[in-house]
N, C-alpha and C positions, 0 to 999 in steps of 0.2 A: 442264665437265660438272656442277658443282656449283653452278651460279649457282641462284640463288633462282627465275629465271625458267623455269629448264628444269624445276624438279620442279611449279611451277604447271601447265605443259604435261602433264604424267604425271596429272593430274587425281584423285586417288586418293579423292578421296570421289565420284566419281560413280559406282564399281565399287557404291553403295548399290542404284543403281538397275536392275543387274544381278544385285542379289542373291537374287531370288524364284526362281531356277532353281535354285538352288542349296539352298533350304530345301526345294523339292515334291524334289528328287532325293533328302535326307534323308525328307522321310516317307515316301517312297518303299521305303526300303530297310528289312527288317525286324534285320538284326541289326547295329548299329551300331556300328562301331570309330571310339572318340570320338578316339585320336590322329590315325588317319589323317583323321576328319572336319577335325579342326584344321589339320592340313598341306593340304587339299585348299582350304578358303576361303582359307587363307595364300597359297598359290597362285595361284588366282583372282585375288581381293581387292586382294591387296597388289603383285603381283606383275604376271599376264600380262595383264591388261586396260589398269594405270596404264601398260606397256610398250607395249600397242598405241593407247592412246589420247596417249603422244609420238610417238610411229614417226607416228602419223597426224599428228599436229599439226606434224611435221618435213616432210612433204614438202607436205602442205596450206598451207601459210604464211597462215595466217586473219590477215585486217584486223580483223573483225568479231566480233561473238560468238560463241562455239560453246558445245557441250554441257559444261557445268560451270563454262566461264569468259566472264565479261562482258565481260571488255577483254583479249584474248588479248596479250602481247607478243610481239615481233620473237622468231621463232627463232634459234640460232645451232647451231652442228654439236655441239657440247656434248648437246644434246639427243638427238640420233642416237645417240651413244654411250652416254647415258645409258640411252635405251629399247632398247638391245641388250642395256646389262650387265643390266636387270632380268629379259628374258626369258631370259637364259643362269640367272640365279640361281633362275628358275622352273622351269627345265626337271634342274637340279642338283639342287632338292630331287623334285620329280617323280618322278625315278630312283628313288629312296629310298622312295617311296610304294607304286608300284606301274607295271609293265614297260609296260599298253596304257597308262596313265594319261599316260605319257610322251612314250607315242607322239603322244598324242589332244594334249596340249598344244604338242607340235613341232608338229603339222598345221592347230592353232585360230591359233599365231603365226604359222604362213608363213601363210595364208589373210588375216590381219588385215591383214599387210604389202600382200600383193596389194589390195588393198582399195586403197592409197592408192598406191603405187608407180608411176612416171608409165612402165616400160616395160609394167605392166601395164594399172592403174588401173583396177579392177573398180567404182569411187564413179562412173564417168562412160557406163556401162550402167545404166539405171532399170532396169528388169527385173532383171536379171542381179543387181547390187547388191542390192537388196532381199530375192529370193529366198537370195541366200546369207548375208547378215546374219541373216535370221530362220530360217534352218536353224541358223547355227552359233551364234548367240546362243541359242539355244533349245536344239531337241532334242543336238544332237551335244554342246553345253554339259551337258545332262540325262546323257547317258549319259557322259560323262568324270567329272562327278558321282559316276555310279554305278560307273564301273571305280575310281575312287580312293576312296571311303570304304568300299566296302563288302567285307568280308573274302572274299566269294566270286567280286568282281569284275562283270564284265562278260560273260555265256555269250552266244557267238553258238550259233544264230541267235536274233534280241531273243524272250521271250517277251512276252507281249502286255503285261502288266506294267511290262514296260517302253517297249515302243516307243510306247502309245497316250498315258501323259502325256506323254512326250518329243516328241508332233506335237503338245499341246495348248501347252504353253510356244511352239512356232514360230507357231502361230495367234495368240498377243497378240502375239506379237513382231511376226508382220507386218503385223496391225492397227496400232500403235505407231509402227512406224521412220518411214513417211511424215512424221509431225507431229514427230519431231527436227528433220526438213529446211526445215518448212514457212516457215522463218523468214531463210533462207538462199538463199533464190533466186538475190538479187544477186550474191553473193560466188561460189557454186558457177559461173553462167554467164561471169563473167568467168574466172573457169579453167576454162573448156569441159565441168564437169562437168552433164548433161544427166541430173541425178535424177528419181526417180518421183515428187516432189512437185511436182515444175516441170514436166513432163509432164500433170500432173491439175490442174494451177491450184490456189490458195486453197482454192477451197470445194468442189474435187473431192478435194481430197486430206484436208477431213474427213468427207464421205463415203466416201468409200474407206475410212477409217479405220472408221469407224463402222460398214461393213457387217462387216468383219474382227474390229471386238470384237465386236460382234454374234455372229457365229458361233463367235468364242470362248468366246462366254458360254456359249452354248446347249451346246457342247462339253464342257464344262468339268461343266456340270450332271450332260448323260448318264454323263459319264463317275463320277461319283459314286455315282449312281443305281444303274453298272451293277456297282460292288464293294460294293453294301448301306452305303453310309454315306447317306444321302438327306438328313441333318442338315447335313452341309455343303453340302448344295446352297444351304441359308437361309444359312447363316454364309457361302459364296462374295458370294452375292448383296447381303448384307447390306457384307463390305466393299467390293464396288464401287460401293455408292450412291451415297457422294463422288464416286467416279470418274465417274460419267454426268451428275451434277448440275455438275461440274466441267467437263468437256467441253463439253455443252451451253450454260454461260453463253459459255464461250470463242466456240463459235462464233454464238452470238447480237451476243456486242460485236464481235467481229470482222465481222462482215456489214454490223454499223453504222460501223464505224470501223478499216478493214483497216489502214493504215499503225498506228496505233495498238495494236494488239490481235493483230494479227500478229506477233510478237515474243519475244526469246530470256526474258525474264520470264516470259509465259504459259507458253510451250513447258513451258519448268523448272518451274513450279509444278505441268503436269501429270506431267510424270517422277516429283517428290518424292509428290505425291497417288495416287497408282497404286504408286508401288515401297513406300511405306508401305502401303498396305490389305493388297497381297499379300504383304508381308513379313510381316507380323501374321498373317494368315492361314496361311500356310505354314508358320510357325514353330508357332501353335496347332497345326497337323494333326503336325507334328514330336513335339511332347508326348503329343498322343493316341497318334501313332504305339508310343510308347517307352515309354507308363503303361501301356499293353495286352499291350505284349510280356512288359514285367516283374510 
């Protein structure tokens, strides 16, 4: 359980690029309990994601590259144990947080497992997979967000407040998850996994993608617009510039030279260029959020 190979497989710095849900859930939220905020990315971060991304890598058995790692090794069972004890240790401190918080975390880790679990294996439905990755990476991530840091919780039924960013985080997300896969073809169809990017081909799955950010963008603006901040609709726009200009070269080399430019390199360079703009972003609307209040 401890080999150096299995906490590779736990991949703990790619939980970066899941971290943008996590900061709009703080600006989110007007009265901020900075312990519980602390416990709740400790959770996240350190804990149920690097848990779901062994559990996945354990039944997955990747030859090839995947998300975070370039030269995946050989699993062993070690690993399986590994990414149980961490989601047992996320859901111990959980408790301690807050009672939905707990719950929301039990329901994101069984859902994860299903995801890669061959009596389920939700990875080998394109539809199916991708709708519920970009639900539960997004909004339902938003709202456990907000049941755990925030001192008055989570009130059903959502006010709008909260459910409208909580569908904008699943909008980039479903824009986004195609082009994780896009690089993966080979490896997914030899394990009969028939993803939404192997369904759309290459160049359909960065359009696909692009009509998704696209409406995220647009999203993301109104949504601004319609709580009086219209400032960040420039400052949203302003850090996805990388992001479009980055994209767009991607797939211009890529048209030229698919074996080449198709690849877990590019992939990663757009995850790290995108999970920075909106990190930065998110984090600024965090400060505004918390200068304003105090």
């Amino acid at each position: 359980m401890f080999k150096k190979s299995n906490w590779e497989h736990l991949r703990i710095p790619f939980s970066y690029y899941l971290m943008p849900v996590y900061w709009f859930a703080l600006a989110s939220v007007p009265e901020l309990n900075a312990l519980r905020a602390l416990a709740v990315w400790l959770v996240l971060h350190l804990l149920l994601y690097p848990s779901s991304n062994g559990y996945n890598s354990y039944f997955d058995k990747d030859e090839k590259s995947i998300g975070g790692l370039k030269n995946p090794k050989k699993v062993t069972k070690g690993l399986y144990y590994l990414s149980l004890t961490f989601f047992l240790i996320a859901l111990v401190i959980s408790l301690t947080v807050d009672a939905l918080f707990f719950w929301m975390v039990l329901v994101y880790g069984l859902v994860s497992m299903a995801y890669s679990h061959p009596s389920v294996r939700l990875k080998k439905y394109p539809y199916l997979s991708w709708l519920t990755a970009g639900f539960f990476q997004g909004a339902f991530t938003f709202w456990m967000c907000i049941a755990g840091i925030s001192d008055s919780g989570l009130v059903w039924p959502l006010s709008w407040e909260h459910w409208m960013p909580a569908l904008l985080t699943s909008l980039l997300l479903l824009g986004s998850y195609p082009l994780t896969q896009i690089y993966q073809h080979e490896e997914d169809l030899k394990r009969g996994d028939l993803t939404l990017s192997i369904k759309l081909g290459i160049f359909g799955t960065f359009g696909f993608s692009a009509i998704w950010l696209l409406l995220g963008g647009l999203a993301f603006a109104g949504y601004f617009v319609s709580i009086d901040k219209p400032w960040a609709v420039w400052l949203f726009l302003l850090a996805m510039f990388p992001v479009v200009i980055y994209f767009s070269l991607w797939f211009i080399l890529a048209r030229k030279d698919p074996e080449s430019y198709v690849s877990h390199r590019m992939s990663m360079w757009m995850n790290k260029i995108s999970a920075t703009a909106l990190n930065a972003f998110f984090i600024y609307l965090v400060w505004q959020a918390q200068t304003s209040v105090a």
